[in-house]
N, C-alpha and C positions, 0 to 999 in steps of 0.2 A: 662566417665571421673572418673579417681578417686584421692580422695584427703584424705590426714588425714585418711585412709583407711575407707572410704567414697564412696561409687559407687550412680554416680546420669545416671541415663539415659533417653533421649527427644526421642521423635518425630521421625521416620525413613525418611531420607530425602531420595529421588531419582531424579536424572534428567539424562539428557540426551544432551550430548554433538551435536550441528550441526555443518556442515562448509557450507558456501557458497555451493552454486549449486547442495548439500544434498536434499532430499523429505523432507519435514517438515511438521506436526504433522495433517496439513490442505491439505497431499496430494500435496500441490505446493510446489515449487521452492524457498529455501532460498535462498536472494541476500543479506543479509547483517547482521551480528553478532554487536551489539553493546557493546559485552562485559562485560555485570551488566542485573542484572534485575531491574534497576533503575526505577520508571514509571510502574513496573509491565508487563514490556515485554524485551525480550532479543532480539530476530531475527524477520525478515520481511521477508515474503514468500509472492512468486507470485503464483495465479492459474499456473494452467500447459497450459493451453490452453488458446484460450481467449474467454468470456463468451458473445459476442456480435460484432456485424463489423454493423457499422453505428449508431451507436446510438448519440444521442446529447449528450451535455454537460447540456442543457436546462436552466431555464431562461432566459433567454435570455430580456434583458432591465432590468434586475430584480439585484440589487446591493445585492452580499451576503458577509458582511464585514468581515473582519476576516481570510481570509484563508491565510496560508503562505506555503511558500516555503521549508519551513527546511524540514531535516531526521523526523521522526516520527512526524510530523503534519498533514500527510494524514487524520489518523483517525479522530481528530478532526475538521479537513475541510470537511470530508462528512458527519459528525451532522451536520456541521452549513448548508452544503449545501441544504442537507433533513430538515431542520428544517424550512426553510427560499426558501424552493420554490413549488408551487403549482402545477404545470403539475405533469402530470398521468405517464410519464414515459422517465428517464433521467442517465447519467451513473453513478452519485452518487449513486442512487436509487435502481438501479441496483446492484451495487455493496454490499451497505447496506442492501439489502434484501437476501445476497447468501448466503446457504449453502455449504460448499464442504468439502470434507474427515470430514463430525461430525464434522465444526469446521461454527458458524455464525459469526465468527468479522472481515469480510472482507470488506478493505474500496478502494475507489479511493485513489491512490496514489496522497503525493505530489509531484510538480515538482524535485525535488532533488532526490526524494525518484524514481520517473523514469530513472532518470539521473545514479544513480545504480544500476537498473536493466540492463541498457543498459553498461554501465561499467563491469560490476560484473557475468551477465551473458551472454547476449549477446554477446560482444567481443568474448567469451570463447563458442560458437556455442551455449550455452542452453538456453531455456527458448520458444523455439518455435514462436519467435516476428514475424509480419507479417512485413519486411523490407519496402513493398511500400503502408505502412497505416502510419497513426499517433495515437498517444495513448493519447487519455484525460488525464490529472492531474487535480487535486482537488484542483488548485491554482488560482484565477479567477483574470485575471489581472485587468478588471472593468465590467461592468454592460451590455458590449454587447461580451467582448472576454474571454476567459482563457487559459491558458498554453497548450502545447501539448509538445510533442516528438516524434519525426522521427526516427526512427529505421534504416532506412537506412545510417546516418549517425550521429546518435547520436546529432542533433541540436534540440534545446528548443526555441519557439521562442512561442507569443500568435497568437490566431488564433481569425479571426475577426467575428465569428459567434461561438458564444456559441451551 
């Protein structure tokens, strides 16, 4: 910048632009740009695979208050989930403990935040979803079910065993 023939110069900025259905930075699958880095995150990337088939949602009887539904509440739905439940292995847990492409802040999604995977990629062939399973969300509807997603037809409903 210069002013008053003045030269001030910052910081060299770089980023890097994604679009939906892009590899993102974690190796998986961007499904959704927000736009800003508002909150200190832009885009939401799914693994490329999926990192487990059958695993619970776990506690089960065990109330974990807090978790919501919206776009970017995943992550702080599986702190409260991991923080507030005791079994040894669960798909919060799971998730909160992965690695993949050098990247650790991988969380169970919220239910919205599935709802655009299946929107955003799915419809659009990508993302490799298993059509006749259901995908846990980080959304606990109460203290014995939580949210899922069917891929086979993009329905949200809770499921009565955590």
């Amino acid at each position: 910048m210069t002013e008053n023939n003045i030269s001030a110069y910052g910081n060299e900025v770089s980023f890097t632009s994604l679009s939906v259905g892009q590899a993102g930075p974690g190796g998986g699958i961007v499904f959704f740009d927000k736009g800003n880095t508002i909150g200190g995150w832009q885009y939401l990337e799914t693994a490329a695979s999926d990192q487990s088939t059958g695993i619970e949602w776990g506690c089960y009887g065990t109330s974990i208050s807090g978790t919501q539904v919206t776009v970017g509440s995943g992550e702080a739905n599986t702190a409260l989930i991991v923080s507030g439940c005791n079994e040894a292995s669960f798909a919060a847990q799971l998730c909160n403990d992965l690695t993949l492409g050098g990247q650790s802040d991988w969380f169970l999604p919220s239910s919205d935040e599935l709802n655009l995977m299946y929107r955003n990629l799915h419809v659009n062939n990508q993302g490799n979803f298993n059509t006749s399973a259901f995908y846990w969300s980080s959304t606990e509807y109460n203290a014995f079910n939580a949210w899922k997603f069917y891929f086979l037809n993009g329905s949200a409903n809770y499921y009565s065993n955590k």
